[in-house]
VOVEX-474279 format. One record per atom (N, C-alpha, C): residue in three letters; x, y, z. Coordinates in steps of 0.02 Angstrom, whole numbers, plus 50000, padded with zeros to 5 digits. Example, Ala and Ser with C-alpha at 12.3 -4.5 7.8 and 13.67 -1.06 7.14 Angstrom:
2
ALA506604971650390;ALA506154977550390;ALA506604983550390;SER506424988850354;SER506844994750357;SER506455000250394;
This chain:
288
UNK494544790049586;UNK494734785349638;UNK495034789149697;UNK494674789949745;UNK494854794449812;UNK494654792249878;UNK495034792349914;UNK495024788949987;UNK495154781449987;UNK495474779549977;UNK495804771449995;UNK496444774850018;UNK496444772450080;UNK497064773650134;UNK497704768650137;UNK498144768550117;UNK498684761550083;UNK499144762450171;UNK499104755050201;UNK499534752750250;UNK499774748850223;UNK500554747350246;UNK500804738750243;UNK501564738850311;UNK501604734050333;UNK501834730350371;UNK501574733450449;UNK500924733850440;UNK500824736950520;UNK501014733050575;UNK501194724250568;UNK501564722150610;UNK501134718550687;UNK500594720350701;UNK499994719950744;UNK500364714750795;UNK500634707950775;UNK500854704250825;UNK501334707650867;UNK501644712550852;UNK502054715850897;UNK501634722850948;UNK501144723250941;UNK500654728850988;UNK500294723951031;UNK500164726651086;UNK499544723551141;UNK498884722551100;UNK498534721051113;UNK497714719151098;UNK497374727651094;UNK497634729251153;UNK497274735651152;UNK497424741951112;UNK498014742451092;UNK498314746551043;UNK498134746550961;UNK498174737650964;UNK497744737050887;UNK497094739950892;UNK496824737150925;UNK496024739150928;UNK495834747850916;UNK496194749150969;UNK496294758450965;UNK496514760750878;UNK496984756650860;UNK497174757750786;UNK496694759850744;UNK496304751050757;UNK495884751250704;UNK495264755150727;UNK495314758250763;UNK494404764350772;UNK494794769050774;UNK495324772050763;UNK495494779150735;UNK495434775450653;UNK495764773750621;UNK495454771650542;UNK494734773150524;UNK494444770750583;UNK493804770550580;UNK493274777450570;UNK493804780550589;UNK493444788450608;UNK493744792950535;UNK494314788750507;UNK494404795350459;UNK493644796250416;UNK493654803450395;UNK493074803450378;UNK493164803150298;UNK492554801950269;UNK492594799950178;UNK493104795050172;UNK493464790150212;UNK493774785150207;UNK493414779450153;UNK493544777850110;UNK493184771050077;UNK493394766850096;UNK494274763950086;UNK494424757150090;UNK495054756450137;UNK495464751450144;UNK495894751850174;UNK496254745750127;UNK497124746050104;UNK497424742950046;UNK498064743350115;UNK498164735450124;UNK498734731350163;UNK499074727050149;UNK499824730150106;UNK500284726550077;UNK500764721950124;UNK500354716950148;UNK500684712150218;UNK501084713250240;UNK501314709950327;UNK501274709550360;UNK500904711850436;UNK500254709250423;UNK499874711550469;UNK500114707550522;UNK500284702150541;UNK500124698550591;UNK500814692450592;UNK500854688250636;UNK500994681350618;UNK500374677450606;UNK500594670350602;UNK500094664150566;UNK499564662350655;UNK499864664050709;UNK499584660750777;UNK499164667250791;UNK499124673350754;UNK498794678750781;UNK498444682050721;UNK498614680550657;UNK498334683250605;UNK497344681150598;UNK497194676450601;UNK496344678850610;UNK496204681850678;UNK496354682150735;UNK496324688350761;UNK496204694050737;UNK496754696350719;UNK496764702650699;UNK496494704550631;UNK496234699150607;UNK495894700750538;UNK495204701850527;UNK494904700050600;UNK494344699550622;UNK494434705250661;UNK494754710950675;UNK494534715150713;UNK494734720350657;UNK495064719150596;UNK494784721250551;UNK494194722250513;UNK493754716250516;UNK493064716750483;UNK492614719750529;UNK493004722650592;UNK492444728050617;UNK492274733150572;UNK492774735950535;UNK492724741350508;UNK491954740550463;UNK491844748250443;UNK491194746750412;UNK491194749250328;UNK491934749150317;UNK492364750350242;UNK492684742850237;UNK492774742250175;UNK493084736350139;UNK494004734950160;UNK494224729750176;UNK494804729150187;UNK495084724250133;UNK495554727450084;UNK495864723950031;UNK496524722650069;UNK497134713850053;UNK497314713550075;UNK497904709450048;UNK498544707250052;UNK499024702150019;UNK499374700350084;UNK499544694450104;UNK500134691750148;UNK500814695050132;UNK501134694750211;UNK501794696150178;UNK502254689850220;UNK502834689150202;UNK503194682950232;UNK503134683550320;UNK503284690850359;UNK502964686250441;UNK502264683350438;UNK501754686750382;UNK501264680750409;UNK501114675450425;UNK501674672250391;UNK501504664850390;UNK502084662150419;UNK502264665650482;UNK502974664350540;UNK502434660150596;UNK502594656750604;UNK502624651350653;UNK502214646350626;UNK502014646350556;UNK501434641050530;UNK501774640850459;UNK501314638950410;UNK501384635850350;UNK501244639950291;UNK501524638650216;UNK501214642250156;UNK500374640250167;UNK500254633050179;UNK499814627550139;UNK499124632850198;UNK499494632550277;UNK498814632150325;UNK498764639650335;UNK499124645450327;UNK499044652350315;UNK498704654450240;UNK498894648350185;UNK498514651950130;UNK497704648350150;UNK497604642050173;UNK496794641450184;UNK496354644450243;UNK496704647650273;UNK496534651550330;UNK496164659050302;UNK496694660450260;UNK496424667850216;UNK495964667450165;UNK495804660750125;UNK495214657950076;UNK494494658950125;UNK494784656850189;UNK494014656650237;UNK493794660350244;UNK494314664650283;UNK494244672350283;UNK493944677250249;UNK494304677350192;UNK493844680350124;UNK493324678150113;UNK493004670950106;UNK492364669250099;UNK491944672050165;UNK492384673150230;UNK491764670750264;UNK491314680950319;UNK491994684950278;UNK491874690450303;UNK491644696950229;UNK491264699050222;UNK491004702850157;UNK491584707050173;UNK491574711050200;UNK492194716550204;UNK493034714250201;UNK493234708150203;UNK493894707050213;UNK494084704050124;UNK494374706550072;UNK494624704650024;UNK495214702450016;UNK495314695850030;UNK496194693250019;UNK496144693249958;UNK496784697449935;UNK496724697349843;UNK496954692749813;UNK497354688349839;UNK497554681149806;UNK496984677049765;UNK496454679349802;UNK495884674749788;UNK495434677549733;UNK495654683149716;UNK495134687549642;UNK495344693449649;UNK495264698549602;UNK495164704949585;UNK494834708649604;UNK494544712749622;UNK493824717149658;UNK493754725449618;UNK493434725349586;UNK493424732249573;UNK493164737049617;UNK493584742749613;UNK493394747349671;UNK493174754749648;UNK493274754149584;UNK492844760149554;UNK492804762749479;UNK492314765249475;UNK492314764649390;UNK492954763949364;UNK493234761549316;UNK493744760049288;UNK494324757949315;UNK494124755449382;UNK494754754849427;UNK494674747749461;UNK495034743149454;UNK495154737949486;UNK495704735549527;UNK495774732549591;UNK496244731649637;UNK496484723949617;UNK497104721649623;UNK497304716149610;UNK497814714649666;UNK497984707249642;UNK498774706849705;UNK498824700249742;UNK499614700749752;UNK499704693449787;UNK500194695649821;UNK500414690349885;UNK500864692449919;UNK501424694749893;UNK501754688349829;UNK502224690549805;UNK502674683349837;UNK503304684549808;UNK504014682049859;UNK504534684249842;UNK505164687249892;UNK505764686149855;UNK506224679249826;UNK506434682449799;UNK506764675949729;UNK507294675149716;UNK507914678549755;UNK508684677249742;UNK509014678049698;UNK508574681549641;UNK508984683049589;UNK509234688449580;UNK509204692549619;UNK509654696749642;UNK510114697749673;UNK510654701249688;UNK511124698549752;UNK511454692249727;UNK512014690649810;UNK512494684849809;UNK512054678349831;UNK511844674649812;UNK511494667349836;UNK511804666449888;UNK512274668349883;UNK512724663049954;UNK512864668450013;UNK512504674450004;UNK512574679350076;UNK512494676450148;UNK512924680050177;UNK512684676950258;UNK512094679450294;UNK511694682950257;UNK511254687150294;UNK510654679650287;UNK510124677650329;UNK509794673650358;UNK509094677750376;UNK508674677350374;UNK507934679250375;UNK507494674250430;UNK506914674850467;UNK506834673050504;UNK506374669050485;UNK506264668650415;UNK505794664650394;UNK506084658150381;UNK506674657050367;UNK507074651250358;UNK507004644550419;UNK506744649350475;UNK506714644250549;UNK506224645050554;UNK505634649550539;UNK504814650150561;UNK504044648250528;UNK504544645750452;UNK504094645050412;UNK504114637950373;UNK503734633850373;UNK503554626650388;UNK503994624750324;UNK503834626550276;UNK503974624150189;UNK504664625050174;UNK505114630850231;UNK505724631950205;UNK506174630550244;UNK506064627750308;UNK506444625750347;UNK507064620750329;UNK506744616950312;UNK507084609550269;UNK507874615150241;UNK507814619850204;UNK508284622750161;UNK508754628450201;UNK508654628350252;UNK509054631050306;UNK509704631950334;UNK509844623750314;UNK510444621150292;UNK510844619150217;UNK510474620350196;UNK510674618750135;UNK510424623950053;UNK510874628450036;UNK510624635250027;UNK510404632849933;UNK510764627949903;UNK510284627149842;UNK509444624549865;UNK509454622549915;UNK508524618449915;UNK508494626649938;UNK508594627449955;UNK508274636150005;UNK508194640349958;UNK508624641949911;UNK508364642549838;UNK508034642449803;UNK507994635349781;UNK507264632149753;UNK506644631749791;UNK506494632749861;UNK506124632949888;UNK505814641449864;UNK506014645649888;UNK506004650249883;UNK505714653149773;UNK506054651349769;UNK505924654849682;UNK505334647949677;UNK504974642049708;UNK504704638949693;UNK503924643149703;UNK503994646449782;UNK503594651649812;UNK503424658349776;UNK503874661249758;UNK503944666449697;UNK503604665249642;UNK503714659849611;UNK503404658049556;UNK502624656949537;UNK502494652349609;UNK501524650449614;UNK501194657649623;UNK501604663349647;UNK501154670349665;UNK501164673449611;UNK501774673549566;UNK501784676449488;UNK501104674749457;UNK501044668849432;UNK500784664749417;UNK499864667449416;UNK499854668049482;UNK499244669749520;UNK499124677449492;UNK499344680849503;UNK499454687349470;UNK499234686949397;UNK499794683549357;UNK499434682249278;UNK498884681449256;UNK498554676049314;UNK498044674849299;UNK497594680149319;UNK497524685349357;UNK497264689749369;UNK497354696249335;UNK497774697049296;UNK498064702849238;UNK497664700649162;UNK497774696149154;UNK497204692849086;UNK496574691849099;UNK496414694349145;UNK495604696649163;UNK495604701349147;UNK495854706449184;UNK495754713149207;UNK496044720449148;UNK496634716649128;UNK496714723449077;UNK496514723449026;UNK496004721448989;UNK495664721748950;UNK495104727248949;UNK494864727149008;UNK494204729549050;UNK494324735649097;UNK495104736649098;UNK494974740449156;UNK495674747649122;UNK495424753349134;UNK496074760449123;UNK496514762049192;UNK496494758749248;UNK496934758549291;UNK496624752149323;UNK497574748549349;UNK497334741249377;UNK497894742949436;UNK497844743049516;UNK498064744749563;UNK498384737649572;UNK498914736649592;UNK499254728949597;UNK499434729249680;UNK499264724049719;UNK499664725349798;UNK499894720249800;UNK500384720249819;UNK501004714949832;UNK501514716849915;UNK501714711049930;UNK502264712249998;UNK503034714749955;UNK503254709949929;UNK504094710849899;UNK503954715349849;UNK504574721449855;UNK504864725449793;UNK505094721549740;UNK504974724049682;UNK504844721649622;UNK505584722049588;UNK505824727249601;UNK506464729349563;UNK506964733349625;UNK507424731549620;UNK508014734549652;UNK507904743149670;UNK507624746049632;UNK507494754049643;UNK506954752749692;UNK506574746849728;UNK505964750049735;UNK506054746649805;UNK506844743449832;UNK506874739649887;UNK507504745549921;UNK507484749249949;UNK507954752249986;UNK508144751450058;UNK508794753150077;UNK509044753250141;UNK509274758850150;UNK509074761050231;UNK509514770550244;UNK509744773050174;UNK509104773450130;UNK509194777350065;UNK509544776649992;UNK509924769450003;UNK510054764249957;UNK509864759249926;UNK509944759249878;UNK509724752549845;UNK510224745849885;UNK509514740749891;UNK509844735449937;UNK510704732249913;UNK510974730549940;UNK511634728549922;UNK511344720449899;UNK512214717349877;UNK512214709349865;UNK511964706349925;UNK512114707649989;UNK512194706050056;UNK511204704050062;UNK510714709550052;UNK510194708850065;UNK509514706149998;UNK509924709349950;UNK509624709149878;UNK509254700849888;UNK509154695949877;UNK509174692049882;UNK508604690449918;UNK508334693949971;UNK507714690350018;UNK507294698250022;UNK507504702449952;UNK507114709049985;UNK506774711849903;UNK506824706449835;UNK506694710549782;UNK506394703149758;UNK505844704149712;UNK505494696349674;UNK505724700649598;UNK506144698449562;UNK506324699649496;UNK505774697349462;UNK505674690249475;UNK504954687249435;UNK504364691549439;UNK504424694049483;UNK503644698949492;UNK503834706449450;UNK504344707949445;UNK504844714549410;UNK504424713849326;UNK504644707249313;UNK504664704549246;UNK504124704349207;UNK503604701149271;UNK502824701649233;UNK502734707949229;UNK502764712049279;UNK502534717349268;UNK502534721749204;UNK503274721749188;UNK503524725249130;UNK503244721749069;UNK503084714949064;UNK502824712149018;UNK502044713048994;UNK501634715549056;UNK500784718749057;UNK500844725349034;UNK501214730249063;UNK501474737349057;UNK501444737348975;UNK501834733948952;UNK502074735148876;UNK501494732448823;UNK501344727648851;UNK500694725448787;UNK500104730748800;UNK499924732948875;UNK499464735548883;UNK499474743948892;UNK499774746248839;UNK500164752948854;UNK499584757648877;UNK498934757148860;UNK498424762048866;UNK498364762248942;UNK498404755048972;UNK498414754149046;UNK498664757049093;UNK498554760949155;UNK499024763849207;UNK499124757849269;UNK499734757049274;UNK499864751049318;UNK500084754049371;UNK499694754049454;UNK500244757649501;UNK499944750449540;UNK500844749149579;UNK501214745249616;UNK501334748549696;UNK500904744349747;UNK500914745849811;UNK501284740549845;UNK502034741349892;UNK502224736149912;UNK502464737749976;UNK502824731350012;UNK503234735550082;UNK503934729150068;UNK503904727650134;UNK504324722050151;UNK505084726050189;UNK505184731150137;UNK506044734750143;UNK505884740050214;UNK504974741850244;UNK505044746550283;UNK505324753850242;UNK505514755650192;UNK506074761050193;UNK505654764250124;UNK505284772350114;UNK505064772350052;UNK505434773049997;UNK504874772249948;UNK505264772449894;UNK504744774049828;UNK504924776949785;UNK504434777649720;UNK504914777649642;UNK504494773549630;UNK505024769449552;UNK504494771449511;UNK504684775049438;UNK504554771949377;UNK504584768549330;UNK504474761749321;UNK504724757949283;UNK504694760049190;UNK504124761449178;UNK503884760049120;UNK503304767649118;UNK503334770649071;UNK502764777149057;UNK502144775149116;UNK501924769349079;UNK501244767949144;UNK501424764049179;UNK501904762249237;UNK501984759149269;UNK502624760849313;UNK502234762149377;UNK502464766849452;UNK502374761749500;UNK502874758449556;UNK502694756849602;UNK503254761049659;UNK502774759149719;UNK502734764049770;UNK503084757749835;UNK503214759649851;UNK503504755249924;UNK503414758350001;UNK503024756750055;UNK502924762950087;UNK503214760250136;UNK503334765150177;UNK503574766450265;UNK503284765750312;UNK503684759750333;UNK503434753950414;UNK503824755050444;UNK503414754750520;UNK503904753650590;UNK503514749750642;UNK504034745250657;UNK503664740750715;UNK503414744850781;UNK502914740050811;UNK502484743950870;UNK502054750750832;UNK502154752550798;UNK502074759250776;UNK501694760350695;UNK501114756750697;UNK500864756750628;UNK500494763050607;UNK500644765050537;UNK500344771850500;UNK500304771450443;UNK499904774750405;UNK499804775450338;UNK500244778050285;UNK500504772450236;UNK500904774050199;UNK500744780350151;UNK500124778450136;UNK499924785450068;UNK499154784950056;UNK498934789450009;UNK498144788450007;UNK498104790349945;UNK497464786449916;UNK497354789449833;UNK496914795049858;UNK496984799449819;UNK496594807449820;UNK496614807949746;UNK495894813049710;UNK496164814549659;UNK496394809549605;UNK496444804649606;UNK496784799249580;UNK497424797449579;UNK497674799649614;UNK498464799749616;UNK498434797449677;UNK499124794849685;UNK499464791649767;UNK499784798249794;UNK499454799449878;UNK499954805549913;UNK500154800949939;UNK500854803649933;UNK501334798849971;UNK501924802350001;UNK502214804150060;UNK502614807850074;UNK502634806750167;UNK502484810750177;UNK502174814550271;UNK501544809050281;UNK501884804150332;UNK501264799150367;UNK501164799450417;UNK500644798550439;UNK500414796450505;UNK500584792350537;UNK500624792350620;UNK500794786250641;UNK500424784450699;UNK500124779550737;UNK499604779450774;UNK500034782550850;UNK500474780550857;UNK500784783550923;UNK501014791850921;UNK500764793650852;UNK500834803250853;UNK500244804650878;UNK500344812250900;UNK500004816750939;UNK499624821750864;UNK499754818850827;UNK499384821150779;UNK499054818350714;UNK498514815450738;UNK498414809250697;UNK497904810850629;UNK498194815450584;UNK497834818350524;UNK498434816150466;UNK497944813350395;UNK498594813650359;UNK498954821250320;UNK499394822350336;UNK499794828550280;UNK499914825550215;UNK499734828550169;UNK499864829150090;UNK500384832450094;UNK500964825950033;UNK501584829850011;UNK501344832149943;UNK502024834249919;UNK501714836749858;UNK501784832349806;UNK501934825949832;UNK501754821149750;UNK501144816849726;
């Protein structure tokens, strides 16, 4: 499994038209590139088929999961049927919510956006997220932090869920199953300036429920290698949970989208990224 190029939160609603575009035809040019793996936030909900469509220029496969700005200024209900269309209606664009895709002998890609779930951290922090005012389903709980709660772990839960059902396909059949998700899974895998998130943030930056399954596939399916691609925290990070089971968290910056890591070899390089506004737009291999 070599050349799938792993982005996530490239952020696009925050670049001009013309900068994405430029983005995506340097992608275009890496050479022996196969795929491209985007652990959400590509976009908001008023600009996301835009830019998802100037994704299916590419003439490589784009695998893909929401992350919570996607669906900022619109809805769970009209951002998740927007990306069903999508996927049906472009061969190259794979929203993984919607199935599994194998991408190479023994290798299958999986994944859902994910959500955070509050079970981490203080419930009652003052810290506020922008999804609380931008996003149709959670607004209501804005004021009132048990529905915001339940809203939330209600969201967490339907993507678990979705996942399961996509893990009892797949590990049966498959010696590595690639999982992409937006939210860190476990507290090691959500950092700040080089910390594990505090009470203060814990809470809107880790899906325990998604932690949980994981460890629960990991263990029945020990022959299985499980690696975990996520963002959301911006900040990297690389966790081992379990013998076969590694997830990776990569490094975002607004205006400024670059490649978190690349499978080579079969392994994730992950270290020294690219960034489209460098003067040197090749990836460097670290040494992990």
């Amino acid at each position: 499994m070599n050349n799938y190029y792993w982005i996530t939160d490239p952020h696009f609603d925050h670049m001009n038209d013309d900068d994405v575009l430029n983005f995506i035809d340097l992608l275009s040019n890496i050479q022996n590139i196969k795929g491209i793996i985007i652990t959400g936030d590509i976009s908001n909900a008023t600009q996301l088929k835009k830019h998802l469509i100037g994704l299916s220029k590419l003439t490589i496969p784009t695998y893909f999961v929401a992350g919570n700005h996607d669906y900022y200024k619109g809805s769970f209900s009209n951002v998740d049927n927007l990306l069903f269309e999508m996927n049906s209606q472009y061969d190259n664009l794979y929203w993984l919510n919607a199935g599994e895709v194998e991408i190479d002998s023994g290798a299958v890609i999986t994944g859902v956006g994910g959500w955070y779930d509050a079970y981490y951290g203080d419930t009652n922090t003052r810290m506020e997220l922008n999804d609380f005012y931008l996003i149709e389903e959670l607004v209501p709980g804005k004021k009132f932090r048990n529905l915001l709660i339940e809203l939330v772990r209600q969201r967490a839960r339907s993507e678990v869920e979705v996942l399961r059902s996509q893990l009892d396909r797949v590990c049966e059949r498959y010696k590595r199953v690639i999982i992409a998700t937006h939210v860190p899974p476990y507290p090691e895998s959500s950092l700040y300036r080089g910390k594990v998130n505090d009470d203060y943030a814990a809470p809107w930056f880790i899906s325990r429920l998604m932690g949980e399954l994981l460890v629960d596939y990991a263990e029945r399916y020990r022959e299985v290698e499980f690696i975990v691609l996520c963002g959301h925290s911006h900040h990297p990070a690389e966790f081992r949970k379990r013998d076969n089971l590694i997830v990776y968290t990569g490094l975002a910056k607004y205006d400024n989208p670059g490649v978190a890591g690349v499978f080579e070899d079969n392994k994730m390089m992950i270290g020294t990224v690219y960034y489209f506004l460098s003067s040197d737009w090749k990836y460097r291999k670290s040494n992990k």
